[in-house]
C-alpha positions in Angstrom: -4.4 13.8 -15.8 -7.7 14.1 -17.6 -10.1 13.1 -15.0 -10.9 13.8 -11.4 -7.7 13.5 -9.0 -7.0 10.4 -7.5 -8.7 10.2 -3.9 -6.0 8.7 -1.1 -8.2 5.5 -0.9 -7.8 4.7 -4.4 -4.8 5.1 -4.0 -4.2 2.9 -1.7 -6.4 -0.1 -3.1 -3.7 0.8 -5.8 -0.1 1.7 -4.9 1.0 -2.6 -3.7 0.3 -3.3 -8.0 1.9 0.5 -8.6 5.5 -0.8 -6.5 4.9 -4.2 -7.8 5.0 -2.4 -11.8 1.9 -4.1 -12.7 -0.4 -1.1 -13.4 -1.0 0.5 -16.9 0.5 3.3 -18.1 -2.5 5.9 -17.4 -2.8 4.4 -14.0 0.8 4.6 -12.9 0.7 8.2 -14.4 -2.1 8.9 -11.9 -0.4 7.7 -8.8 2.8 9.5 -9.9 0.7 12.5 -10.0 -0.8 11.9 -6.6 1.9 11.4 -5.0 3.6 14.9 -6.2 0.5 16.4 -4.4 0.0 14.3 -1.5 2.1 14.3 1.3 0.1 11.2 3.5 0.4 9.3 0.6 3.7 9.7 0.0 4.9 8.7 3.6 2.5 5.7 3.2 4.4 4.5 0.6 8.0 5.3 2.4 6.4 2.6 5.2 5.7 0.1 2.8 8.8 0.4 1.3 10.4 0.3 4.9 8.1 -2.8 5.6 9.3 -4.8 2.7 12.2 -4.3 3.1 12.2 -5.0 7.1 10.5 -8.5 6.1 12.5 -9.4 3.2 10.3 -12.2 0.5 8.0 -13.4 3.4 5.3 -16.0 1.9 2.1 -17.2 3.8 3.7 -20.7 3.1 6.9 -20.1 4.9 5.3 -18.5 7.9 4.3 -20.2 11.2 0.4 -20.3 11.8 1.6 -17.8 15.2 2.9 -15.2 13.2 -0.2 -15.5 10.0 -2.4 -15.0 12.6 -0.5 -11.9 14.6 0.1 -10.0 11.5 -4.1 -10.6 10.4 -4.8 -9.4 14.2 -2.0 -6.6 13.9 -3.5 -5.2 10.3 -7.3 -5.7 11.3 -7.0 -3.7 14.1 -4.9 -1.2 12.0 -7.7 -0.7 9.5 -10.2 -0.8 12.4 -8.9 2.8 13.5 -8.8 3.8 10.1 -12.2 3.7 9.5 -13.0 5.6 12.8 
């Protein structure tokens, strides 16, 4: 890597389009890198892996307004703590 390291927040704003394969080359080299260095980041992404997989190919559209609006409540108040 030719530039500062990858901060965990980046890579977070970054590692959905990183599983998804949609990041370039230098990018995708960068989280690969981080992740080799950053154990937080690398049970992160063994949740979201875990959390994919526990929901299966869940779309807004095929959801009931109850559960939209649970999971927004349940992830607001997630990122609520994290910025404590």
């Amino acid at each position: 890597m030719n530039g500062p390291l990858l901060r965990c927040v980046d890579f977070v704003e970054l590692v959905t389009e990183w599983m998804d394969g949609e990041l370039d080359d230098a990018t995708r080299s960068e989280i690969e890198e981080h992740l080799v260095i950053c154990a937080d980041c690398t049970v992160f992404v063994s949740q979201l892996r875990l959390t994919r997989r526990a929901l299966g190919d869940l779309h807004e559209q095929n959801m009931s307004s109850v559960l939209r609006d649970r999971l927004l409540e349940a992830f607001s108040a997630w990122t609520a703590r994290g910025s404590d």
